[in-house]
N, C-alpha and C positions, 0 to 999 in steps of 0.2 A: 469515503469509506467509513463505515464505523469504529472510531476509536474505541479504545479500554478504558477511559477514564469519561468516558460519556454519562456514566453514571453520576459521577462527582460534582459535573458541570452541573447536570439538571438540579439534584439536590441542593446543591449550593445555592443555585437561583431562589429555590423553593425556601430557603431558610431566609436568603434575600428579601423574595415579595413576604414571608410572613413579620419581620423583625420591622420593614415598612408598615405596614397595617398595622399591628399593633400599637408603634407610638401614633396614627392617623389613625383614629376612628372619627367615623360620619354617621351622619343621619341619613340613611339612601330613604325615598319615599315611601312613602305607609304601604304596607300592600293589604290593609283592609279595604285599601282605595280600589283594588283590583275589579276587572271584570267578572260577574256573577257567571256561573258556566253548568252544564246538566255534563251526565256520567258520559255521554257517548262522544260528543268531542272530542279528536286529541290536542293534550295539553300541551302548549309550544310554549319555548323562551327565544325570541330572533338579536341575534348580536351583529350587528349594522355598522358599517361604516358610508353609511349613504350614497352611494352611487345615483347616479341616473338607473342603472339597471337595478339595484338594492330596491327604488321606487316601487319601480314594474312588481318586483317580488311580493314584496312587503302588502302592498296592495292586494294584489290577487290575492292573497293569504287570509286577509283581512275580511275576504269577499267571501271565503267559503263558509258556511253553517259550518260544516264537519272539522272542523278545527280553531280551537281556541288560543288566541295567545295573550300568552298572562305576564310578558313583560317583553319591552325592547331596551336593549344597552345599546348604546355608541361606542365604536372600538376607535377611537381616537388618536390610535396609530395609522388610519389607514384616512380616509380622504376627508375627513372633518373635522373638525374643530369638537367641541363640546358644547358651544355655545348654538353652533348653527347646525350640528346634530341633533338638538334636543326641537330648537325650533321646526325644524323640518317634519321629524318624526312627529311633534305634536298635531303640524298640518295633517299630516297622515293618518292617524289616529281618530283626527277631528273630522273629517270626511267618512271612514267606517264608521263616526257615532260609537266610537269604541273611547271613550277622553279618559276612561278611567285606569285605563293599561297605562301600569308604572314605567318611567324612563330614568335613565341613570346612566352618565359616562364614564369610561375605565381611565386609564393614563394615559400621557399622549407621547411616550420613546418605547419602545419596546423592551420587556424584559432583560435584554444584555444586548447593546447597541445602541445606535442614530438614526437607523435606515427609516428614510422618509420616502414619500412618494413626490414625485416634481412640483415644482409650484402652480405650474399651471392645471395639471390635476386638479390640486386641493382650491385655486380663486375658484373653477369650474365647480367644484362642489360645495364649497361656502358660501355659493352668489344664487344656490338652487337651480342650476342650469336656466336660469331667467326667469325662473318661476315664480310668482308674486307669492309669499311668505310672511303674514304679519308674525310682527312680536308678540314675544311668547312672556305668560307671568309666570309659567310653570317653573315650579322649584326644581334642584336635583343639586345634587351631588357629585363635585371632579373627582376621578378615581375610586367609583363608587359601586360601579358596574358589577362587581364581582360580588361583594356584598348582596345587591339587588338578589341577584339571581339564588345567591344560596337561601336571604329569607323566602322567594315564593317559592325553591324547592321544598325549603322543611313545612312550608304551610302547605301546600300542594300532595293530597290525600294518594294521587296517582301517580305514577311514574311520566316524568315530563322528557319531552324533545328538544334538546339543542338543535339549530341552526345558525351557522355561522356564514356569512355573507361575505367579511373582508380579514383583516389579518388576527387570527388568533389569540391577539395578547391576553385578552378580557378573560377567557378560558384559558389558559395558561395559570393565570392569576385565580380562577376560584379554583382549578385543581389542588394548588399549591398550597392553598389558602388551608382547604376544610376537605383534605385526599377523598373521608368515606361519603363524600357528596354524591361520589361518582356512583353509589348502589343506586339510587334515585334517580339517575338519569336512563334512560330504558336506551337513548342513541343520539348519535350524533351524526349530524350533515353539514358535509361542508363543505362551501365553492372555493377548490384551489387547485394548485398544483398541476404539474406537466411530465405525464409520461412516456408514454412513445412521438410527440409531436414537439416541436421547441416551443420557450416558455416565450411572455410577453416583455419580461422586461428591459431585455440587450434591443427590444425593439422601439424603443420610448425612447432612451438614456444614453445608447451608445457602451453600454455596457458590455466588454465581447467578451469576458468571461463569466457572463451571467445568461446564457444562452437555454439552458435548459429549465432556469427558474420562471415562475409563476407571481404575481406582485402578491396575492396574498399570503403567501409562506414565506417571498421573499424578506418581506418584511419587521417580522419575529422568528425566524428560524427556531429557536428554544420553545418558543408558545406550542408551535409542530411538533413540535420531540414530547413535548410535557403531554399533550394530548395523546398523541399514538401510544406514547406507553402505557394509558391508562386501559382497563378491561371494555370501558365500554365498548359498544358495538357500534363501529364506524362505516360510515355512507363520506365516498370521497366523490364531487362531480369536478372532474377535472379539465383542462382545458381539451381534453383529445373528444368529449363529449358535448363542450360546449362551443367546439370549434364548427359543431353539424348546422348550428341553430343561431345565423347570421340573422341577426335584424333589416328584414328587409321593407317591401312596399308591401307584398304580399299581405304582414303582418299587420300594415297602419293600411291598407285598404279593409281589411277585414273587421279590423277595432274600429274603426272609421264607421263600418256601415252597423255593428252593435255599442252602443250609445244608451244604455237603462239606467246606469249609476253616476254617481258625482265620481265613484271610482275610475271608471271605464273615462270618464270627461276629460278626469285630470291627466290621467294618460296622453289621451288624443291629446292637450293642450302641450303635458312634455315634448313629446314629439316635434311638435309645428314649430313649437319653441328653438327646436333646435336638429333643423333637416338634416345635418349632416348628421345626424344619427344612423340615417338613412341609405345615404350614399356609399359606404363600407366600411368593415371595420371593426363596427362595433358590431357586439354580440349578445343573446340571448345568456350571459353568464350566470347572473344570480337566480333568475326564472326559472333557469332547468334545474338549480338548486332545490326551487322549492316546488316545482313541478313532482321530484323523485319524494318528497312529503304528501303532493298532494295524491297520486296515482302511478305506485310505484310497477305496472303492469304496463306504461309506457316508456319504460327505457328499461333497455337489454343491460345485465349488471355480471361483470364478473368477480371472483374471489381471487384475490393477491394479497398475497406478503409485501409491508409497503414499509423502507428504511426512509431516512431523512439524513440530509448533507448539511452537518454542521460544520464542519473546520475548513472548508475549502473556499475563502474569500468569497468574490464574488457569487460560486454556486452553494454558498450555505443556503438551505432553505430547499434545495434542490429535494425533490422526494423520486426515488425509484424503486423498482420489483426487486424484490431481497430472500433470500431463505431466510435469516437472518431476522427479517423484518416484522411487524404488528400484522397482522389479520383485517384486513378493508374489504366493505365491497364497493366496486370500482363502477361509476357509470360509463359504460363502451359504448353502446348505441342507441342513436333517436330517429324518430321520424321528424323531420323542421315542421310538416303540417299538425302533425298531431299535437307538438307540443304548442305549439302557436293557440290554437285552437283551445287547450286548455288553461292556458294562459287567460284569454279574452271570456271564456267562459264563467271564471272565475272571476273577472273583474267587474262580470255583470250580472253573479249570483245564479247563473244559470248554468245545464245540462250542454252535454255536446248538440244535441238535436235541436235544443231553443236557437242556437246561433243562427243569424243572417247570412246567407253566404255571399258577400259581397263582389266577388270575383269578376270584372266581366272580360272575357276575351279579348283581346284588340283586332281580330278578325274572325269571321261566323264559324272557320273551321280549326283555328288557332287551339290548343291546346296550351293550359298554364304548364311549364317544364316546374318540377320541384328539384329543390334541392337536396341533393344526397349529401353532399358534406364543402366544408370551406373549410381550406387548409393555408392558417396564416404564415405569409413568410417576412413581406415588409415589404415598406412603400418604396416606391423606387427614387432609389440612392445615387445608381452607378450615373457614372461621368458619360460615356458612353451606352447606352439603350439599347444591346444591341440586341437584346432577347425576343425585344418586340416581333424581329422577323418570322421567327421560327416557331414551329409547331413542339407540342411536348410525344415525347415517344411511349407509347402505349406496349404495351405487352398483355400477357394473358391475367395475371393478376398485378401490377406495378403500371404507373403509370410517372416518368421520368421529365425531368421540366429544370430550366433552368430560373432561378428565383430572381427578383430583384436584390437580393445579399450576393450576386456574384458565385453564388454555390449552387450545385448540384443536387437536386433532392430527387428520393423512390419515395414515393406512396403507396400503398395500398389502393387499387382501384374501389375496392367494393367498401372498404371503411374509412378511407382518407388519413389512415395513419402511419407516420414514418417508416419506413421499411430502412431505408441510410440515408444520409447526405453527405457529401462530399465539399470540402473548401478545400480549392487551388490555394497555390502561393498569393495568386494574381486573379482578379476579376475572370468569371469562365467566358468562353466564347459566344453562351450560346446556344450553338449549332452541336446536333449530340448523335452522329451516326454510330449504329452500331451494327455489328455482324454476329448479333444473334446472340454472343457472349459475352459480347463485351462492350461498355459504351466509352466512346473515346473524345473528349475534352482538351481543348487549347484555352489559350487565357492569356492575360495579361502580361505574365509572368514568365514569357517566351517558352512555357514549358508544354510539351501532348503528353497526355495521361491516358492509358488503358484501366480501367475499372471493369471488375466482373461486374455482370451487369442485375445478378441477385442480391449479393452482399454489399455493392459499391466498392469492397475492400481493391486497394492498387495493383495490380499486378506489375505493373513499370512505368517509370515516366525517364522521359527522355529532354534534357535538355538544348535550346538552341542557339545562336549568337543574337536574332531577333523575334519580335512579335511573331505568332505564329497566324494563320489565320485559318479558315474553318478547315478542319480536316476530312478526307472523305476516300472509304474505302473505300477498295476495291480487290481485290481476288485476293491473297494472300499480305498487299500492300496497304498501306494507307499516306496518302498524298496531303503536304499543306505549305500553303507559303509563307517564307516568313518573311520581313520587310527588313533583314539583311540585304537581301537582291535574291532569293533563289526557291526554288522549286525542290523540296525533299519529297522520297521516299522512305518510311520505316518498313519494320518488319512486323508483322500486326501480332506477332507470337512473341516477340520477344524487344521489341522498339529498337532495334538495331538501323542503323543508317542503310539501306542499301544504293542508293546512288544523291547526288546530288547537280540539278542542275544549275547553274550560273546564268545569269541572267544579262543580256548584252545592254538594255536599258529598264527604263520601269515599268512595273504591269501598266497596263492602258488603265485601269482603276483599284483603285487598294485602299476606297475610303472607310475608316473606323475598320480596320480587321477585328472580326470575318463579318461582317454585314453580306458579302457576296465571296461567291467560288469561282474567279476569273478561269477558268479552267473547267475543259470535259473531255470524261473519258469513254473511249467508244473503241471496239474491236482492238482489246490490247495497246490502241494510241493514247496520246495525253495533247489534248489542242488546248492553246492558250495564247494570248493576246500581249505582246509589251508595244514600246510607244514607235509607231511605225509598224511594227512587222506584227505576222502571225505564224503560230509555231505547230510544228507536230511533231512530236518527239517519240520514242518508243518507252513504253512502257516499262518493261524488264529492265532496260539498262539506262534509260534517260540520256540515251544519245538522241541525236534531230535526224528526222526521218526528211522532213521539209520544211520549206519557210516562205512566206510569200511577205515582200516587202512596199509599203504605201510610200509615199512622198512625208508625210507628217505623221499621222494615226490611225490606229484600227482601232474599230467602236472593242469596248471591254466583251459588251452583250455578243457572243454569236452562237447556232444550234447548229445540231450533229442532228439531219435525218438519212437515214440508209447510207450510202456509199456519198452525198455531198456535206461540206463544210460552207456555212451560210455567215457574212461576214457583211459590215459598213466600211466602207474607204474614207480619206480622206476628203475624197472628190465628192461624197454624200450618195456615192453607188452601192447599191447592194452587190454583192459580189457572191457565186456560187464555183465551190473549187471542190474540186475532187478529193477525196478526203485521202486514197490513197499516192496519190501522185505529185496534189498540189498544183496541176493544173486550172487556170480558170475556164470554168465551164460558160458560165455567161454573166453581163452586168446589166444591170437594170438602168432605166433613163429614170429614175426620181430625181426631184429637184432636188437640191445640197439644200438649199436654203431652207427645206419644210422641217428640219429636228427629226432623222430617222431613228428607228428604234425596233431593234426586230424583236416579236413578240415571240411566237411560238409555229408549229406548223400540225398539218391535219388534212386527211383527205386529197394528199398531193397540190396541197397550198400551202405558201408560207405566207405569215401574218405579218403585216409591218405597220410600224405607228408611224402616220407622217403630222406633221406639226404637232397639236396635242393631244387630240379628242379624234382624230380619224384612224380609220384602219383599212388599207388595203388590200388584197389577199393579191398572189402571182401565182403564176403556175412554178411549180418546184421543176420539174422536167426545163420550162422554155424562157421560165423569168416575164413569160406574157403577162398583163395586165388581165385578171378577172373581175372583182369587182373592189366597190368603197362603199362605206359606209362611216356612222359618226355614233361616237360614245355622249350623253349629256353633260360627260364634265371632261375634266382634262386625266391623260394617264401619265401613272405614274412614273419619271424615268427611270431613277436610279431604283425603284423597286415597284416594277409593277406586277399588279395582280392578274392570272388569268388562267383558265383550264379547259384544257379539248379534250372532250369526253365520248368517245365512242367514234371519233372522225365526222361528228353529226353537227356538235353545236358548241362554240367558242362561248365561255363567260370570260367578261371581264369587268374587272374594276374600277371606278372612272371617279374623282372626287375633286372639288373646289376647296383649297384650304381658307380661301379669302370670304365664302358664304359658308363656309362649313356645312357643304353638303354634299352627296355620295350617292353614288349608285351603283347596283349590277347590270350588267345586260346583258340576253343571251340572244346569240344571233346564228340564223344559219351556212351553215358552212359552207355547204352548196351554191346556196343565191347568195347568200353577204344580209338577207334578209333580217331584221330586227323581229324576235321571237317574243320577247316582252322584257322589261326593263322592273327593276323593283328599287324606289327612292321613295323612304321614307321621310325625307328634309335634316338627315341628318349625315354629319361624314360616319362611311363604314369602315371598320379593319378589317383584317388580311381576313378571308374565306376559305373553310375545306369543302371539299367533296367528298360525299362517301353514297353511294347505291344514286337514288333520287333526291339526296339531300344536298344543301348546302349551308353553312352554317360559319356565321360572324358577328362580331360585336359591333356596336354602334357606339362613337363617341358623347352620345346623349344618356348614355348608362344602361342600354338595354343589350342582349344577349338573343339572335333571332336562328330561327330554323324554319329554312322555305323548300318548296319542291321546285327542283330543279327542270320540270317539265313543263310548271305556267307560274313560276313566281311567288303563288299563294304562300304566307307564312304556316308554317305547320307546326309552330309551336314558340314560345318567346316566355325569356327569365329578365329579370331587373334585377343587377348588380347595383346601381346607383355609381358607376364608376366606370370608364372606358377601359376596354377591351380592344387591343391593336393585335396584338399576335394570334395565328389561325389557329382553331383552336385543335383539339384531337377528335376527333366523332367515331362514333358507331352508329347503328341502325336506330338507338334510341336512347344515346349520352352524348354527351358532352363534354371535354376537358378542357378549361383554359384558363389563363394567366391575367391580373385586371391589376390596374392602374392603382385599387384602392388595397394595394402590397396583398390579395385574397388568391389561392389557386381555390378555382370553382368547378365542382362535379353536378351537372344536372343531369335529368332525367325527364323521359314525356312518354307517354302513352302512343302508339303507333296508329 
């Protein structure tokens, strides 16, 4: 919140950096050395702390005629040094043929503080991300940067551009320095900060009271403050903008195929240098910075009131919407291609129309899916994975997803921006059913939570003696087990207990709760499996309706079709019982010895896996033998994939972990017939269905969408990172969850 004495602190700093400078004066570089410039350029100053992405920026900047820049400082609080900031910058420079743009470094602690960025950061950006970098003879000046800048302002006839790239201190320090500078700056742009979306740096550091901070504000908090309170007119790209504009392949196929300058070269060579750039993660940050310089008609910008969190430890540096606040405008939205495109455009001096379009489909009717936005939450942490299973739940405008941070997050579908998140005590489930109002959460923490399901805010949590496991509505009720030994009901209005039942031994499976729902419910009954026996108990009051008991086990897995309950014995029999009586209706002759596995049912067949890769079908009525058939790879037991879609046509999922390779296959229901199979040579994750689609990620980094009628791909995204959990679809999105800690929204053309 904004203190009263906020005032005091800034000033006091400002008396601070000038009573410094004074006894330190320096010689910063001549700026008659400057680059000669005509009237219609605009005049830029860029304040860098070198990034890999600072490159990209800097460059394409350098690339355009229509803009001139007449110095670069190193902000040497944020990932470089002074020595390997100036070297770097001179490479860069010396490739636009610009060598006579002056350089100069600021200090390397921030204005009041320590706060550094990790080591391994700063080796990665003093080693040039591998970049070959000779030594530099170029002179300059430590703590000189602010200097620099105020001489080419007062030589500089026009009103000049700040752009700031990494942490503020540099600009902190000329405000401080020489206040009415600020008439002469006409605006400022700056890559920071985190608004409606969490910040990056609790994601790096383990910092969990620094969750909503940003590194380059985090950094100099104060530099932030000193800035905002000045008149100029501020351009903020923050991370909720630059979260749209994920560095993907799209970008280095398309830079790849235009190749005119030493610019564009040096690029492509960063890259190669360093693929993981590629595979997730990293972001178009400073680019979209200088993109909103270069054409400011490609990103949607709104007007906010924007305060700054100075006293609150870890989230100093925090920036939020304020009445209170300075006057910014805010970059909100991009297009990922458009901005790409101008990006590379600029690195090769050319127009959007000169580019090569280097694109080519990975099949003749394939369509490239774009990216609508990437919403960072972090890589995966948890001890248990158990998110991977489960799809994210969609709504009309939210779209709800459990993170690798063990919490609960709403987004925005159509802008990818936080709407709430939710942290449990305890790592969440998961699995996130809801009844329309409300989404309901278990965890770690033995605790079920009700969340509205607009706000996230709690409506009640209810406490248990053990783990609870997924939870799963039903009418008025909602059912979970917890590994006490028992079977609850709540009360979905108000988490009240309404019965509890006790368990006589243990579920037939309870591995990692909730990975699975040992339990279904069907016409008011609740069926479910402990070690020996299967159960049916009545819903309303969780007394036992019936019980049918094995010699040793009943499989976990069984389905509820119409009036029968579909079961494995110990004996390796499938078993068909009457669901209301508990009578056995009939048992099949399968061998024991083949690994049964009931799949699913369809068309008055039920589906059974025998050993690992086949699949039987039986008459549901007679338990007859109809047909077999064989998957290319093996299914999965403990979670296998698979959907019967219209009583017509069974997909399943079939994968080798040992050649790490996958397949679908649709077979018909009727004959058992193989309808066509799609194996790319890669293992797949979990798959949805929606209309004619079907749509799942590939542990090679790719993101596919086929028609469910002959296999063709109908459109495919490269994540550069695996994708295991199914994703969310519509007729032409996409929502899902990827290994490289990214939730991803794509989009294709129908």
């Amino acid at each position: 919140m904004r203190k009263k004495n906020r005032s005091d602190v800034i000033w006091l700093c400002v008396l601070i950096i000038i009573s410094v400078h004074a006894c330190t004066p320096g010689d910063s570089v001549g700026i008659s050395e400057s680059i000669s410039h005509e009237s219609s350029p605009m005049p830029i100053i860029i304040d860098t702390d070198m990034g890999a992405d600072d490159v990209i920026a800097i460059l394409s900047l350098l690339g355009r005629e229509d803009i001139e820049v007449l110095a670069i400082t190193i902000a040497a609080t944020g990932l470089v040094d002074c020595e390997h900031g100036i070297r770097h910058a001179t490479k860069l420079i010396s490739l636009a043929g610009a060598d006579r743009i002056p350089l100069a470094c600021g200090r390397k602690l921030p204005i009041i503080g320590d706060r550094v960025f990790p080591s391994s950061f700063r080796e990665a950006a003093n080693g040039f991300y591998g970049m070959p970098v000779p030594g530099t003879s170029r002179s300059y000046e430590i703590d000189q940067a602010a200097s620099l800048i105020i001489d080419v302002i007062e030589e500089e006839t026009r009103p000049v551009h700040l752009l700031t790239l990494g942490p503020l201190t540099n600009i902190g320090d000329l405000l401080a320095q020489k206040t009415e500078i600020a008439e002469k700056i006409t605006s400022i742009t700056m890559m920071g900060g985190a608004l409606d979306v969490p910040g990056n740096v609790s994601l790096e550091t383990g910092l969990s009271g620094a969750t909503n901070v940003e590194w380059n504000f985090y950094i100099d908090p104060v530099a932030v403050e000193i800035v905002m309170e000045t008149d100029i007119e501020k351009t903020l790209v923050p991370l909720d903008a630059t979260n749209q504009v994920p560095l993907t392949s799209d970008f280095y196929t398309l830079l790849k195929a235009n190749q005119k300058t030493r610019l564009a070269e040096y690029v492509l060579d960063l890259l190669e240098e360093n693929p993981s750039m590629l595979r997730g993660g990293f972001f178009l940050w400073d680019p979209l910075a200088a993109v909103s310089i270069m054409d400011t008609d490609l990103i949607e910008y709104e007007n906010q009131n924007i305060d700054v969190e100075l006293d609150s430890g870890d989230q100093a540096g925090r920036v939020y919407k304020s009445g209170l606040g300075n006057p910014v405008h805010i970059a909100a939205k991009v297009d990922p291609s458009e901005i790409e495109q101008e990006i590379i455009a600029a690195l090769n001096g050319i127009e959007h129309e000169e580019l090569v379009m280097g694109l080519t489909p990975i099949a003749s009717n394939a369509a490239r899916a774009s990216l609508v936005w990437a919403f960072p939450v972090e890589q995966l942490t948890l001890e248990e994975p158990v998110h991977m299973f489960f799809p994210p739940h969609l709504t009309e405008d939210l779209v709800i997803f459990p993170g690798w941070d063990g919490k609960i997050h709403a987004v925005e579908r159509d802008r990818g921006v936080q709407r709430w998140v939710f942290d449990p005590e305890g790592d969440s489930a998961g699995y996130l059913p809801t009844n329309g109002k409300q989404v309901f959460v278990t965890g770690s923490d033995g605790k079920l939570y009700a969340l509205d399901i607009k706000t996230g805010e709690e409506n009640w949590r209810i406490e248990t003696e053990g783990k609870l496991g997924a939870p799963y509505p039903y009418g008025d009720l909602i059912l979970a087990w917890d590994d006490a030994g028992s079977l609850e009901a709540f009360d979905q209005s108000t988490g009240e207990v309404i019965w509890e039942h006790e368990l006589e031994s243990e579920v037939a499976v309870f591995v990692q709760p909730p990975l699975h729902i040992p339990f279904t419910i069907a016409d008011d009954t609740v069926f479910f499996p402990e070690r020996g026996i299967f159960k049916a108990i009545d819903m309303m009051s969780g007394s036992v309706i019936w019980r049918y008991e094995a010699e040793e086990w009943v499989s976990w897995r069984h389905i509820i079709s119409e009036d029968r309950v579909f079961i494995i014995d110990d004996g390796g029999q499938v078993l068909s019982i009457d669901s209301e009586s508990g009578e056995v209706v009939w048992k099949s002759s399968l061998d024991s010895t083949d690994n049964l596995l009931l799949l699913s049912t369809g068309d008055d067949r039920l589906f059974v896996r025998q050993k690992s890769n086949k699949i039987i079908a039986l008459d549901l009525v007679s338990g007859d033998f109809l047909w077999e058939n064989e998957t290319p790879y093996g299914i999965n037991e403990i979670d296998p994939m698979f959907e019967v879609v219209d009583d017509d046509v069974l997909y399943i999922n079939s994968s080798d972990w040992n050649s790490e390779s996958g397949a679908i296959s649709a077979f018909d229901i009727p004959t058992g017939g193989l309808i066509w199979t799609f194996d790319n040579g890669s293992e797949l994750g979990k798959f949805a269905v929606y209309d004619d689609l079907i749509a799942f990620g590939t542990f090679d980094g790719e993101f596919l969408v086929i028609n469910r009628n002959d296999g063709e791909i109908v459109a495919e995204f490269e994540s550069g990172a695996i994708t295991f959990s199914p994703p969310g679809l519509s007729d032409s999105e996409a929502y899902f969850l990827c290994l490289d800690g990214n939730f991803y929204a794509i989009a294709w053309e129908n």
